[in-house]
PyMOL commands that place a pseudoatom at each C-alpha (Angstrom):
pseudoatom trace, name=CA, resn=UNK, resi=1, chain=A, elem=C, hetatm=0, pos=[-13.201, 17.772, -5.263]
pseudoatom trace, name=CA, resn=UNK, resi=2, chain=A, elem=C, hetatm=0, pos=[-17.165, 17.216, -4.854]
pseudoatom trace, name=CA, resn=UNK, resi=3, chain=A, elem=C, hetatm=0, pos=[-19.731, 19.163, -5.356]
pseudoatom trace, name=CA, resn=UNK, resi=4, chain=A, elem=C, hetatm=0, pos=[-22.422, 19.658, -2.631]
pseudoatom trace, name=CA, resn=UNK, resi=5, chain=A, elem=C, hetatm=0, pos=[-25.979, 21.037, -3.845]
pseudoatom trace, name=CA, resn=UNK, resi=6, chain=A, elem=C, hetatm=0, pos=[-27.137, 22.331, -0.311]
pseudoatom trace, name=CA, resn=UNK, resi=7, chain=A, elem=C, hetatm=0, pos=[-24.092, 24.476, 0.510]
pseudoatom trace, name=CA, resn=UNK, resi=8, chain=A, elem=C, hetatm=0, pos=[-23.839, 28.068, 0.652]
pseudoatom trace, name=CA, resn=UNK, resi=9, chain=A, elem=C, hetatm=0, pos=[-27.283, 28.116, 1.492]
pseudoatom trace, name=CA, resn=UNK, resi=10, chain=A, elem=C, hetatm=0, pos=[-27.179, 32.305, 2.631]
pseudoatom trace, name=CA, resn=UNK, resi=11, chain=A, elem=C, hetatm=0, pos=[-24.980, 32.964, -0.649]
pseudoatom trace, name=CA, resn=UNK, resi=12, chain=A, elem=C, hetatm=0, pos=[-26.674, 35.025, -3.506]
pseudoatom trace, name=CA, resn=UNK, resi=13, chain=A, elem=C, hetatm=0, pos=[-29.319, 33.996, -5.882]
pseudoatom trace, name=CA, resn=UNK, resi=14, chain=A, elem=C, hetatm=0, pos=[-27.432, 33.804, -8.627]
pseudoatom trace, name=CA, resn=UNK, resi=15, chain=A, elem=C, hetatm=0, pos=[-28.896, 30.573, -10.280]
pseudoatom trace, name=CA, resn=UNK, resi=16, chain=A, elem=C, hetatm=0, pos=[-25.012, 29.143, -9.046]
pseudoatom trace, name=CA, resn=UNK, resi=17, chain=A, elem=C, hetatm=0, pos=[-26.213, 27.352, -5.739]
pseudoatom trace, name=CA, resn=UNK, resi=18, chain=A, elem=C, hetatm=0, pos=[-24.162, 25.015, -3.953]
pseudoatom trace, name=CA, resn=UNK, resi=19, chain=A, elem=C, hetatm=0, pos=[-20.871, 24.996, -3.238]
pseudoatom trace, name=CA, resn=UNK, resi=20, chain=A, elem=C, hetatm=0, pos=[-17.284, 23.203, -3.627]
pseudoatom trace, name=CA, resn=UNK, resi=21, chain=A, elem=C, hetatm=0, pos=[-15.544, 20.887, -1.060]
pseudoatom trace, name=CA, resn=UNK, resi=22, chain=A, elem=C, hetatm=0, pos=[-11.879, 20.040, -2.231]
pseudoatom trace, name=CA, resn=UNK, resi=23, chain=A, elem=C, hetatm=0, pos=[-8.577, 19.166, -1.000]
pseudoatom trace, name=CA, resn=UNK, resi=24, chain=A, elem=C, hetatm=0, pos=[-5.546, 21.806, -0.855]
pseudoatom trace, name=CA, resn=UNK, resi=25, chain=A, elem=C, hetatm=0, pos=[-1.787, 21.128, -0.680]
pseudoatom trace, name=CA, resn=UNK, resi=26, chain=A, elem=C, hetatm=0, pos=[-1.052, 18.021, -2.460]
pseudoatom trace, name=CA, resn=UNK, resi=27, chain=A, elem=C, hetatm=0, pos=[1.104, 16.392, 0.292]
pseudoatom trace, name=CA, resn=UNK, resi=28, chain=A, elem=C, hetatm=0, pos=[-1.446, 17.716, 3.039]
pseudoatom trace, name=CA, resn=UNK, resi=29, chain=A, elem=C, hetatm=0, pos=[-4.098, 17.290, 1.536]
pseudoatom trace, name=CA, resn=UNK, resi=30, chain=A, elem=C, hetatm=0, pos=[-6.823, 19.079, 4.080]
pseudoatom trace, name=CA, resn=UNK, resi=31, chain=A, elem=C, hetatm=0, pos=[-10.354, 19.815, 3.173]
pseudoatom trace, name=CA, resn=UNK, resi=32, chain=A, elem=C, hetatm=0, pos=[-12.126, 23.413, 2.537]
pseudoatom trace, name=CA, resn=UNK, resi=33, chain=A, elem=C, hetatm=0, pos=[-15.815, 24.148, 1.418]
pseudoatom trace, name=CA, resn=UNK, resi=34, chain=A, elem=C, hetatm=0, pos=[-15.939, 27.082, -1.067]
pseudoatom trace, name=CA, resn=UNK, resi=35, chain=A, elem=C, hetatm=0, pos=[-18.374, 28.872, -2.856]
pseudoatom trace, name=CA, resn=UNK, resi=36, chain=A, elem=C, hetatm=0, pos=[-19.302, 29.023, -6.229]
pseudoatom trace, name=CA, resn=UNK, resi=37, chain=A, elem=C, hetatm=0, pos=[-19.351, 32.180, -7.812]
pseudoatom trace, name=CA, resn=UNK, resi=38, chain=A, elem=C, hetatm=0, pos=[-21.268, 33.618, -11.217]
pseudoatom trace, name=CA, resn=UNK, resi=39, chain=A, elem=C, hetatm=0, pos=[-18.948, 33.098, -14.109]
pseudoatom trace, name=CA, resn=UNK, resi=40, chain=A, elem=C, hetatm=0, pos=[-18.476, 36.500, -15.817]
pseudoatom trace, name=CA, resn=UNK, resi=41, chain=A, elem=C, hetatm=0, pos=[-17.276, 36.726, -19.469]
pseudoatom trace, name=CA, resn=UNK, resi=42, chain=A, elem=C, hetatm=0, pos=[-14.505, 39.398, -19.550]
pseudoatom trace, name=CA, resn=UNK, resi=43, chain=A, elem=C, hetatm=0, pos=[-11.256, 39.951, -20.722]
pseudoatom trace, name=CA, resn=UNK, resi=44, chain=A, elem=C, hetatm=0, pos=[-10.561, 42.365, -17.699]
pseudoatom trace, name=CA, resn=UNK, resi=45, chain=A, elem=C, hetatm=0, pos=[-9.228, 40.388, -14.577]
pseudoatom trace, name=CA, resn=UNK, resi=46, chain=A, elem=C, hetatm=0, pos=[-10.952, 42.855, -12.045]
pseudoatom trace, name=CA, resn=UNK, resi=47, chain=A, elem=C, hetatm=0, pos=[-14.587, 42.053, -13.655]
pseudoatom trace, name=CA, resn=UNK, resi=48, chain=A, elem=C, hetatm=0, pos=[-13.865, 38.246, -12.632]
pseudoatom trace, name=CA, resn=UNK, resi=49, chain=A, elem=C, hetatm=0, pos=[-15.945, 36.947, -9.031]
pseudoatom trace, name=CA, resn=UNK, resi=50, chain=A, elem=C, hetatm=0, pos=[-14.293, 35.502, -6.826]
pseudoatom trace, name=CA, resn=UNK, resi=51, chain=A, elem=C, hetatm=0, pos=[-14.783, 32.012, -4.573]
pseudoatom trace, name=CA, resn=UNK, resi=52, chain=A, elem=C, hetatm=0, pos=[-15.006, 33.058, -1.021]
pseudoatom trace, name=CA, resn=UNK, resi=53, chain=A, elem=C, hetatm=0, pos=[-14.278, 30.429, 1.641]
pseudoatom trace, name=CA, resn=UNK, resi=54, chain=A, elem=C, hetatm=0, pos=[-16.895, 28.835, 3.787]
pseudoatom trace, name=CA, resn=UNK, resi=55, chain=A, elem=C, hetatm=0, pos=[-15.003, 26.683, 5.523]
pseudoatom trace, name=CA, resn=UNK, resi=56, chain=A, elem=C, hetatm=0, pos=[-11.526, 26.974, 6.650]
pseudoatom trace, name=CA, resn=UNK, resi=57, chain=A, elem=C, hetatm=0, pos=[-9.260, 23.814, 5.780]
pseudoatom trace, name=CA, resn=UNK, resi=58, chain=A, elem=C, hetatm=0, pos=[-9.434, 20.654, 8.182]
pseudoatom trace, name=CA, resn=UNK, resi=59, chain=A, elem=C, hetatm=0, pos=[-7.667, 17.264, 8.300]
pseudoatom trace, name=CA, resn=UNK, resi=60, chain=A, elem=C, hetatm=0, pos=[-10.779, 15.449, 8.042]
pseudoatom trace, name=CA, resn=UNK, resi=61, chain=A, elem=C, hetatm=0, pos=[-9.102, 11.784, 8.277]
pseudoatom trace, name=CA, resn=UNK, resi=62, chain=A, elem=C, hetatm=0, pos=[-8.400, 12.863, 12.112]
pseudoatom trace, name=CA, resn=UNK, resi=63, chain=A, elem=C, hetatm=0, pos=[-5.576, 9.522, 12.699]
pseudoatom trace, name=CA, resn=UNK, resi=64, chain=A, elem=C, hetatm=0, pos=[-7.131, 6.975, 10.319]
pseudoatom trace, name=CA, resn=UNK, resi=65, chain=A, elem=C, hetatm=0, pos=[-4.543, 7.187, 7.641]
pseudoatom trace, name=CA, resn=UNK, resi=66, chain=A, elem=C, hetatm=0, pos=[-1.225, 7.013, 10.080]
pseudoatom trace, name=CA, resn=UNK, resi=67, chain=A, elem=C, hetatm=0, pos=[-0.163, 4.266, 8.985]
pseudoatom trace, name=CA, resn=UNK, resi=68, chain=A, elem=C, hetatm=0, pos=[0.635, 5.529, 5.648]
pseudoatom trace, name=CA, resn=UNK, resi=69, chain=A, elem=C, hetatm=0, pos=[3.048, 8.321, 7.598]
pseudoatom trace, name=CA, resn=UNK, resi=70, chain=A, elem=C, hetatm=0, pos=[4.353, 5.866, 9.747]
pseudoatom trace, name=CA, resn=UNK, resi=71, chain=A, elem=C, hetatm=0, pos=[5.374, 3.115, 7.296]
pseudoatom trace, name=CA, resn=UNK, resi=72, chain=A, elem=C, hetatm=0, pos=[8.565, 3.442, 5.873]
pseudoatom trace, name=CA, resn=UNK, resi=73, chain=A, elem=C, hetatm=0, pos=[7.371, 1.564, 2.617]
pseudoatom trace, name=CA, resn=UNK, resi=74, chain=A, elem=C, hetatm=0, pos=[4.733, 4.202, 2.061]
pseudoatom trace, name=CA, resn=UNK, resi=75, chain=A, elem=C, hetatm=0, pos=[5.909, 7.674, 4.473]
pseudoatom trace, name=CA, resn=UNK, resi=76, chain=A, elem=C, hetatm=0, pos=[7.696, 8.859, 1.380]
pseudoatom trace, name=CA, resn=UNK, resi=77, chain=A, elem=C, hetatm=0, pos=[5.058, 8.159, -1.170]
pseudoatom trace, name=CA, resn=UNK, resi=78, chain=A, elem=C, hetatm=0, pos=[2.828, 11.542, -2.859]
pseudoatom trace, name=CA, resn=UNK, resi=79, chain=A, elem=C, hetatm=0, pos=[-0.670, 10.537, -1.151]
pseudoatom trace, name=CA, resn=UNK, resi=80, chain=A, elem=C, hetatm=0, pos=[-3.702, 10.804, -3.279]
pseudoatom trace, name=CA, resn=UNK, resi=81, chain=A, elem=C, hetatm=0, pos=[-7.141, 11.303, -2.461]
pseudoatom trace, name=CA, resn=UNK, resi=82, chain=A, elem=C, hetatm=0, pos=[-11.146, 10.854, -3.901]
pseudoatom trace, name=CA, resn=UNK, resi=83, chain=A, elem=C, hetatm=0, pos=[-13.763, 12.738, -2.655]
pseudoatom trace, name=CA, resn=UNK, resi=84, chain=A, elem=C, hetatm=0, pos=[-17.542, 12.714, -2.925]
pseudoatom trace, name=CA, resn=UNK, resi=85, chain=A, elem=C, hetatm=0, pos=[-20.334, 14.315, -1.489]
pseudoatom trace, name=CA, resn=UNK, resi=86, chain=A, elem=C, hetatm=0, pos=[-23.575, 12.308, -0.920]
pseudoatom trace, name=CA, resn=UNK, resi=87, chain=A, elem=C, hetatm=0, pos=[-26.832, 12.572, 0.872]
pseudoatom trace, name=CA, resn=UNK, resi=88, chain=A, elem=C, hetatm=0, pos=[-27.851, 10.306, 3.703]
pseudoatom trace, name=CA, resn=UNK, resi=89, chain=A, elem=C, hetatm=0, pos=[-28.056, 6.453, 3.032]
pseudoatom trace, name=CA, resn=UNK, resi=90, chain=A, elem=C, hetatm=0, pos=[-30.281, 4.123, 4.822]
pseudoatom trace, name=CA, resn=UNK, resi=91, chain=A, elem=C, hetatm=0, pos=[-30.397, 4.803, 8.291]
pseudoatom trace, name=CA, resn=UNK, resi=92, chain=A, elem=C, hetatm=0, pos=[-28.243, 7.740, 8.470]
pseudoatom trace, name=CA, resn=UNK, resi=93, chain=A, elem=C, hetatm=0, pos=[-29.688, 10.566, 9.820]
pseudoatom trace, name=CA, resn=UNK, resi=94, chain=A, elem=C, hetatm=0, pos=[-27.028, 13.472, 8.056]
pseudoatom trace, name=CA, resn=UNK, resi=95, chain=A, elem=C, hetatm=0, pos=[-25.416, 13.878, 4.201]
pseudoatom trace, name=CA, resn=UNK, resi=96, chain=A, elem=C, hetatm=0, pos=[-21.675, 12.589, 4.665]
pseudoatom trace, name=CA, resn=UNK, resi=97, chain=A, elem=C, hetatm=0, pos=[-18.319, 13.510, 2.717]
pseudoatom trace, name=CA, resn=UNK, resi=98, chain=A, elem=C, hetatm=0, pos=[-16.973, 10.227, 1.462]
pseudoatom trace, name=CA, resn=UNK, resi=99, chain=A, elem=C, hetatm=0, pos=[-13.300, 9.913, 1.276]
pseudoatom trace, name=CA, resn=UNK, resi=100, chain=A, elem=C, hetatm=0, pos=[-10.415, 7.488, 0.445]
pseudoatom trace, name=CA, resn=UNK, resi=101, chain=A, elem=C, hetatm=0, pos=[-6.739, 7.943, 0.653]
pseudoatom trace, name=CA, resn=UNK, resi=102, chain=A, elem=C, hetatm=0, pos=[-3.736, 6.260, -0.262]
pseudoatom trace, name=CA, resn=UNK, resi=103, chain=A, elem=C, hetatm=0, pos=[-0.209, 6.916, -1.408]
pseudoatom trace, name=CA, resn=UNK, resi=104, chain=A, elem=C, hetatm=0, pos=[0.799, 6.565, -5.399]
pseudoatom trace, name=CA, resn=UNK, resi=105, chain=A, elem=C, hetatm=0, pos=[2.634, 3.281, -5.235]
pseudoatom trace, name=CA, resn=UNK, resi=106, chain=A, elem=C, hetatm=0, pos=[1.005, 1.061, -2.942]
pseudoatom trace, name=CA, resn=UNK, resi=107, chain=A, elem=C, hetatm=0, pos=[0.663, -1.667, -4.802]
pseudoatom trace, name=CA, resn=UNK, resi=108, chain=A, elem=C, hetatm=0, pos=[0.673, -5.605, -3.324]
pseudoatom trace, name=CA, resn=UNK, resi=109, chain=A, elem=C, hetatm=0, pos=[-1.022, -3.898, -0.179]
pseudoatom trace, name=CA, resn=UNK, resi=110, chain=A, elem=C, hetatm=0, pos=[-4.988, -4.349, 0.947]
pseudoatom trace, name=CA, resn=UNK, resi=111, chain=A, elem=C, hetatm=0, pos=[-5.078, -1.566, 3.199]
pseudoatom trace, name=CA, resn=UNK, resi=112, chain=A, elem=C, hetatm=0, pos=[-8.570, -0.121, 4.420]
pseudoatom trace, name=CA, resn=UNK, resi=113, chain=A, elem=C, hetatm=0, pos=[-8.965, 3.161, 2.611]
pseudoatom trace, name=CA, resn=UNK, resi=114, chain=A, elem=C, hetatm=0, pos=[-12.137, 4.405, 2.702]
pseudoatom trace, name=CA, resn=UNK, resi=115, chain=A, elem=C, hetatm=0, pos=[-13.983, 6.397, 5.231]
pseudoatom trace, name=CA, resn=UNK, resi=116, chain=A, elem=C, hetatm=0, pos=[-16.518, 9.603, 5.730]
pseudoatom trace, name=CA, resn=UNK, resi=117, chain=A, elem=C, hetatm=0, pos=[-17.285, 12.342, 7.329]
pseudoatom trace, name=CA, resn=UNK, resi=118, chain=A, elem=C, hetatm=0, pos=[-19.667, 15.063, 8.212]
pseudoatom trace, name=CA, resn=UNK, resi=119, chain=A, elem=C, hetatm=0, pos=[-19.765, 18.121, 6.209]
pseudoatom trace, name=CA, resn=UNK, resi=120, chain=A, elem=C, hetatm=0, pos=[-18.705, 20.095, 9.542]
pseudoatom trace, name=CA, resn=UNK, resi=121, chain=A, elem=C, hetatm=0, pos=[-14.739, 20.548, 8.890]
pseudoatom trace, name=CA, resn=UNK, resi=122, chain=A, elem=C, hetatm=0, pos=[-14.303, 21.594, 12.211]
pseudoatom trace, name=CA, resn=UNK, resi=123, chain=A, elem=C, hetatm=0, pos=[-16.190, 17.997, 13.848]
pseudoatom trace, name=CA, resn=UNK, resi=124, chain=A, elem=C, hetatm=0, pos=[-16.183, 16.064, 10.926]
pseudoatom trace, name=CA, resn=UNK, resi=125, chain=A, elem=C, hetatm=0, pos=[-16.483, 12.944, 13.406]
pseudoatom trace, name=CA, resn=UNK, resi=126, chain=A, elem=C, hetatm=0, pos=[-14.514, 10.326, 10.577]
pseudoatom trace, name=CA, resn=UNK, resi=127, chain=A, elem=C, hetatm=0, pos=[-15.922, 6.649, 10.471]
pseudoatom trace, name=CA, resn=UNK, resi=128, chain=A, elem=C, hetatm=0, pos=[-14.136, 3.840, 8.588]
pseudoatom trace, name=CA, resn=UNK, resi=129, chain=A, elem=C, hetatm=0, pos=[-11.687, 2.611, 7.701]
pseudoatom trace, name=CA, resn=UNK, resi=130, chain=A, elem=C, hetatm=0, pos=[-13.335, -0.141, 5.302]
pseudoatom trace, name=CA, resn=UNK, resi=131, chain=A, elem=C, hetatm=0, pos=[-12.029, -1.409, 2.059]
pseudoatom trace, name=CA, resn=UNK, resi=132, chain=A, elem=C, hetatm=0, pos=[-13.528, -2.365, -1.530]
pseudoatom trace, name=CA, resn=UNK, resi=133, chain=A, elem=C, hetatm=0, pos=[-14.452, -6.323, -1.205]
pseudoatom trace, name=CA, resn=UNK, resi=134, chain=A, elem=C, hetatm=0, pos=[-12.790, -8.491, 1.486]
pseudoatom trace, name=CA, resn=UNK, resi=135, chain=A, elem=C, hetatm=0, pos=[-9.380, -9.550, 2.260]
pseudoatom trace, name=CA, resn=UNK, resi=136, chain=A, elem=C, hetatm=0, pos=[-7.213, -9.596, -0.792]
pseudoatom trace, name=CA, resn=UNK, resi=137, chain=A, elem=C, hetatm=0, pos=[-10.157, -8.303, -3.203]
pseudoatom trace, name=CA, resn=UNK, resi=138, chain=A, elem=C, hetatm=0, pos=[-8.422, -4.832, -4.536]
pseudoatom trace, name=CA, resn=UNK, resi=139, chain=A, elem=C, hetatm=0, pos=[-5.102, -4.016, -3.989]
pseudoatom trace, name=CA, resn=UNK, resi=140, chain=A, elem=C, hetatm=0, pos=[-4.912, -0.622, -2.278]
pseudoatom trace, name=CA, resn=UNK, resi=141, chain=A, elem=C, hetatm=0, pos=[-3.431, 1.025, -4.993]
pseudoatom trace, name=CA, resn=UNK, resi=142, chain=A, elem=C, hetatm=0, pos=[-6.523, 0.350, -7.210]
pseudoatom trace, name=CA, resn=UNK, resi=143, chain=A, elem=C, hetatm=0, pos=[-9.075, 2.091, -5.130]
pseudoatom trace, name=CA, resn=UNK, resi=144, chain=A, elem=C, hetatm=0, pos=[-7.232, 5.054, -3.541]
pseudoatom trace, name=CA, resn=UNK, resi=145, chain=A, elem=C, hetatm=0, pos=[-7.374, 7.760, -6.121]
pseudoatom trace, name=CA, resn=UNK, resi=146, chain=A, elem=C, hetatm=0, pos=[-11.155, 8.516, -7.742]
pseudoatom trace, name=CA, resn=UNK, resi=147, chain=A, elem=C, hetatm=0, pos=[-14.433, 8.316, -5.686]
pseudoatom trace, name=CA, resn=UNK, resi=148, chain=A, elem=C, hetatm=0, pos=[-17.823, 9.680, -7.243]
pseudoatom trace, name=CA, resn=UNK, resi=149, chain=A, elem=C, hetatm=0, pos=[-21.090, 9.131, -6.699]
pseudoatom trace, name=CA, resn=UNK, resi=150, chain=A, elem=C, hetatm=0, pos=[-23.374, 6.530, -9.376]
pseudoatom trace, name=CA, resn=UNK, resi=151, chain=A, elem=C, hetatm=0, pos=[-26.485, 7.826, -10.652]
pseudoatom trace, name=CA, resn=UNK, resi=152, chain=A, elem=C, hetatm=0, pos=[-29.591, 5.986, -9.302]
pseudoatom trace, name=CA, resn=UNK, resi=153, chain=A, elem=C, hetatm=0, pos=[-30.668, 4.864, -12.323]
pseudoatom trace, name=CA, resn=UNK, resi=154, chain=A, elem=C, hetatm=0, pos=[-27.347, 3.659, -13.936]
pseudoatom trace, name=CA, resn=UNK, resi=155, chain=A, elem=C, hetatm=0, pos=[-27.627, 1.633, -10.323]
pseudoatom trace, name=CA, resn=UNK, resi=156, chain=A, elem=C, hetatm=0, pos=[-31.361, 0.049, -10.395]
pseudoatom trace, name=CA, resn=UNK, resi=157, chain=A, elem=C, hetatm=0, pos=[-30.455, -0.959, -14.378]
pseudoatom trace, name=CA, resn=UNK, resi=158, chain=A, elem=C, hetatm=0, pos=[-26.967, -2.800, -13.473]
pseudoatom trace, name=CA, resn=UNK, resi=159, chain=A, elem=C, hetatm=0, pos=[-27.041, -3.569, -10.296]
pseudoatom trace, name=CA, resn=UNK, resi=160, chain=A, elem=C, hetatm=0, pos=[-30.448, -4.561, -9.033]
pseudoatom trace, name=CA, resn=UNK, resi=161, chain=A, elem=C, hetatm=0, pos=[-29.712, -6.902, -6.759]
pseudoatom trace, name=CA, resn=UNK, resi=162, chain=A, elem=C, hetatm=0, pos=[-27.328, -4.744, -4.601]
for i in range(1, 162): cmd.bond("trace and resi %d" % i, "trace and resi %d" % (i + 1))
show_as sticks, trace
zoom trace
């Protein structure tokens, strides 16, 4: 799940802006954006708001990840997924949904994992897939299951030269 600050732009004002990308079905795994409503205090279940959908789940990874349904050493594997929402870098011209998926035990296997996509489910247009370091680096199995986003200035104080 990520959070993305410029969605559910026509929602109410309710000091709760933004809105909620996150993976369903745990062996499907497709993408949704919902909204985020006002928490209510209440012990009464119909005083509770509800999410509402914005967008309707999408397989995001189009065919990037086939291999992992087409391998028998990995086809029967639970797959597992990180998500995270960030805004353009460098010379991209649009925010991207950054994404990386794997399967539980994939160990001794360097696999690309990681790709992104626009945060249009229905054209998400998925780019990768690259991999954490180069060759035999990271084991897939290592760098499949969280993805988040570093704060800037955790970033310029321990890694200034990157």
């Amino acid at each position: 799940m990520t959070f993305y600050p410029g969605g559910d732009p026509s929602g109410p004002d309710d000091s709760f802006p933004g809105s909620l990308f996150a993976t369903g079905n745990d062996q499907q795994q497709y993408l949704s954006e919902i909204s985020i409503p006002a928490p209510v205090l209440s012990g009464n279940l119909a005083d509770l708001n509800t999410a509402t959908t914005l967008q309707d789940f999408a397989n995001i990874r189009d065919t990037l990840y086939d291999y992992i349904t087409t391998d028998p050493d990995l086809d029967w594997e639970i797959p597992r997924a990180g998500l995270a929402y960030l805004p353009r870098q460098g010379s991209q011209t649009t925010d991207k949904l950054y994404f990386t998926w794997g399967v539980h035990m994939q160990e001794l296997r360097y696999d690309p994992s990681h790709g992104w996509a626009e945060l249009n489910l229905s054209d998400p247009q998925a780019a990768g897939l690259w991999q954490i370091g180069s060759g035999t680096d990271f084991q897939a199995y290592v760098t499949t299951d969280y993805l988040f986003d570093i704060p800037q200035a955790w970033a310029d104080a321990h890694t200034p030269d990157l």
